[in-house]
C-alpha positions as CSV (number, residue, x, y, z in Angstrom):
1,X,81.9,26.3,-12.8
2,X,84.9,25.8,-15.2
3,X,84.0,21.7,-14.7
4,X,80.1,22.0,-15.2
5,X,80.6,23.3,-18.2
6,X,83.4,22.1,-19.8
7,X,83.1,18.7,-18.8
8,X,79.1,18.7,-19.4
9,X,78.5,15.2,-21.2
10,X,76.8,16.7,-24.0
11,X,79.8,19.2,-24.9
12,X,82.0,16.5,-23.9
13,X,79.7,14.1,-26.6
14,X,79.9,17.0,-29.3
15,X,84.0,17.5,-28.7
16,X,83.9,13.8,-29.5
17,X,82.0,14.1,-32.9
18,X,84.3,17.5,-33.8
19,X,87.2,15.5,-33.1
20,X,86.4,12.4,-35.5
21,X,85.1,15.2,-38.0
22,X,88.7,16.8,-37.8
23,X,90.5,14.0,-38.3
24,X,88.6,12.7,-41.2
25,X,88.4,16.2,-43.3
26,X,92.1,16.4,-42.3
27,X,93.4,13.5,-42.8
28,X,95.5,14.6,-46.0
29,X,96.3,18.1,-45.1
30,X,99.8,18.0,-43.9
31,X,99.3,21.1,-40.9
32,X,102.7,20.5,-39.7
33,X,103.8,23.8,-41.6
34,X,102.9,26.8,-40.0
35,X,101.6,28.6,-43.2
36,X,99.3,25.9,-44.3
37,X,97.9,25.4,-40.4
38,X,97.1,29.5,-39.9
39,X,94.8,29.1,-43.0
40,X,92.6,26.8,-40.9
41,X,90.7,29.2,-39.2
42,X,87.3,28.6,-37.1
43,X,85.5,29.9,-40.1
44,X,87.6,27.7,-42.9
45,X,86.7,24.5,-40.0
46,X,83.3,25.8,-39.9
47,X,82.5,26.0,-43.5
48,X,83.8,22.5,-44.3
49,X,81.6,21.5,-41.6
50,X,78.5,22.8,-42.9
51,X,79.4,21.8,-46.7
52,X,80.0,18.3,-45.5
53,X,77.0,18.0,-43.5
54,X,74.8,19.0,-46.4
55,X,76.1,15.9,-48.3
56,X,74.5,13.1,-48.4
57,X,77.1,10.0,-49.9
58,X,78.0,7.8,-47.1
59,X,79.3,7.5,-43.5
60,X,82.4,9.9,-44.7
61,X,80.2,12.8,-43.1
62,X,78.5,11.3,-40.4
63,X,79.8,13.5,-38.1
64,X,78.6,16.7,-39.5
65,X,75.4,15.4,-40.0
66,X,75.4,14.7,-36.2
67,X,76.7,18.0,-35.1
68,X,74.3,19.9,-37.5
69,X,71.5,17.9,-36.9
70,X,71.8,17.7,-32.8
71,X,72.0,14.0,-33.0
72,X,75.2,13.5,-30.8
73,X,75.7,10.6,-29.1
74,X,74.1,10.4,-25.4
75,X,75.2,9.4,-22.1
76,X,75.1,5.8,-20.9
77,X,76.8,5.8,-18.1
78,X,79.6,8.0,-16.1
79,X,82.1,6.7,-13.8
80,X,80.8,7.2,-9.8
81,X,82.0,6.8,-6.8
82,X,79.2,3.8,-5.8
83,X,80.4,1.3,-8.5
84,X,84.0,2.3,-7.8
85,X,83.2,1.3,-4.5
86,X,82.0,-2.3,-6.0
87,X,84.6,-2.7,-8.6
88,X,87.1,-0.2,-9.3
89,X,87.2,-1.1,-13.0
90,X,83.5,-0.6,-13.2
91,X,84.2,2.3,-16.1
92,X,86.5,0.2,-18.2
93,X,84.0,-3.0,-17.5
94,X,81.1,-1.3,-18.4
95,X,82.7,0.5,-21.6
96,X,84.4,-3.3,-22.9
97,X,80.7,-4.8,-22.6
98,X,79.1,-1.7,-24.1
99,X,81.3,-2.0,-27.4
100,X,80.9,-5.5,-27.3
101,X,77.6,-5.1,-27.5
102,X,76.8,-2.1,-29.5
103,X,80.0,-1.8,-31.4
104,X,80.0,1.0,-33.7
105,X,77.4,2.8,-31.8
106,X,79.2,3.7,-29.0
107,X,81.9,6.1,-28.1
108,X,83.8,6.5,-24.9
109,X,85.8,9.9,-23.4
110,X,88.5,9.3,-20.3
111,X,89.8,11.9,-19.1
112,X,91.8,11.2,-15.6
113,X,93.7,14.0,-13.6
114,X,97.0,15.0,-14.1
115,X,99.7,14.3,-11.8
116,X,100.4,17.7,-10.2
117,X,102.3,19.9,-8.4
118,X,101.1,23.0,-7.0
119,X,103.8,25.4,-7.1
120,X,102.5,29.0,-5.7
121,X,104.8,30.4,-2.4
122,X,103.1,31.3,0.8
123,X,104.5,32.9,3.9
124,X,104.3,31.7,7.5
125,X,103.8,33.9,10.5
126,X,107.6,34.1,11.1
127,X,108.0,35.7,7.1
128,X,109.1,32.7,5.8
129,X,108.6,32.4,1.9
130,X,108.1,28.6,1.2
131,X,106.3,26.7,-1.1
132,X,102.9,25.3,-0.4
133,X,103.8,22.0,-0.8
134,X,106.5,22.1,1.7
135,X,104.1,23.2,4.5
136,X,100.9,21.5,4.1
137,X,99.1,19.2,2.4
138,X,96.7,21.1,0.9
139,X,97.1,19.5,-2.7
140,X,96.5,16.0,-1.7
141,X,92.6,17.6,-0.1
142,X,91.6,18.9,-3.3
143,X,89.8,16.8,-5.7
144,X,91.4,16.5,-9.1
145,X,88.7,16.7,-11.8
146,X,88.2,14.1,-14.1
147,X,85.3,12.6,-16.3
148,X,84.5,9.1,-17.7
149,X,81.7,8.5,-19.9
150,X,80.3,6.3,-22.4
151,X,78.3,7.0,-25.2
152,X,75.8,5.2,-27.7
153,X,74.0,6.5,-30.6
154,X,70.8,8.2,-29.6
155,X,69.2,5.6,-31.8
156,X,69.8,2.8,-29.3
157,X,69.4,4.6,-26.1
158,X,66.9,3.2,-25.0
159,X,67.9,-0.6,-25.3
160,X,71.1,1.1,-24.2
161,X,69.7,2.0,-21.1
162,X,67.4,-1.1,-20.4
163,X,70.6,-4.0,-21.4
164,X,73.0,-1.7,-19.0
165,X,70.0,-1.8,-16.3
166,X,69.9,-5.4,-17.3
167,X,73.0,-6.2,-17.2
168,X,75.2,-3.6,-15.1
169,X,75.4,-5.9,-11.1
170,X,76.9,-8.7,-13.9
171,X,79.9,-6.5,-15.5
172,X,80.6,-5.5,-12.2
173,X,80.7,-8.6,-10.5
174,X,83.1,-9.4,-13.9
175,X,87.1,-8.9,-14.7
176,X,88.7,-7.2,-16.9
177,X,90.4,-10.6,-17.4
178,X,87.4,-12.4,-18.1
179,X,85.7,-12.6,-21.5
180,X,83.5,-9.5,-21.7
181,X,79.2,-10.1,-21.7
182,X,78.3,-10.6,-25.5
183,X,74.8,-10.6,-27.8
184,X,74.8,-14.3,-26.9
185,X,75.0,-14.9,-23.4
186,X,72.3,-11.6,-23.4
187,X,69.6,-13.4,-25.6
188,X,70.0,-17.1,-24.2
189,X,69.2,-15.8,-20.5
């Protein structure tokens, strides 16, 4: 449950949007002292949010606008286990040629597992307190979550969709050596 809904792409799309916003409304507040950080409360964060988005000079605000307006960036494509099976750079591959060729209009999140240990003590049939790890295996079976998604603006989607249907059997046959797919080599075929 805690994955469905926390790595969702659309709240994973908006965490991306409230993380740009952040930064830029932040940028020259110094919230290294403790004092000045505490007055940055979730109603402080959300009234600069809604003042920005009601402003209307420049890209500055974009990203209030977006989270105000609903117009968060939508999923192109998520990492799967059938184009890892092809290429096992297929997220990276598809996300190079995605910027490539919608630049500014596309956002990626990567998130991979953590390397770690489970540390919690069981006891065997003889009353043996040991840890998990030192008498099975159990870790290793369970699937570490992780997401990998890219993003365009919900403006493009659709030509999104239809040059990544277009073009996804050709980034995956591709490198991430080679020279990634560009406007060019799209339009001339």
């Amino acid at each position: 449950m805690h994955s469905q809904v926390y790595f969702h792409p659309v709240v994973k799309a908006y965490e991306l949007l409230l993380i740009d916003f952040m930064k830029e409304m932040y940028s020259e507040v110094d919230l290294s002292s403790l004092d000045v950080f505490l007055e940055h409360t979730d109603s402080s964060v959300y009234s600069r949010l809604f003042s920005s988005g009601l402003k209307t000079d420049g890209n500055k605000y974009d990203n209030a606008d977006r989270i105000l307006k609903r117009r968060h960036f939508r999923q192109l494509y998520t990492r799967n286990r059938k184009d890892d099976k092809r290429n096992l750079d297929a997220f990276a591959l598809v996300e190079k040629a995605a910027h490539n060729e919608f630049g500014v209009g596309v956002k990626s999140l990567n998130i991979l597992p953590k390397d770690q240990v489970f540390r919690f003590l069981v006891e065997d049939d003889d009353y043996v307190v040991s840890y998990v790890n030192d008498v099975s295996n159990i870790d290793e079976e369970i699937p570490k979550p992780s997401f990998q998604c890219v993003y365009v603006d919900p403006a493009r989607l659709n030509e999104a969709k239809e040059w990544l249907k277009a073009k996804k059997q050709e980034i995956l046959d591709s490198s991430l050596d080679e020279e990634p797919i560009n406007k060019e080599e799209t339009k001339s075929e």
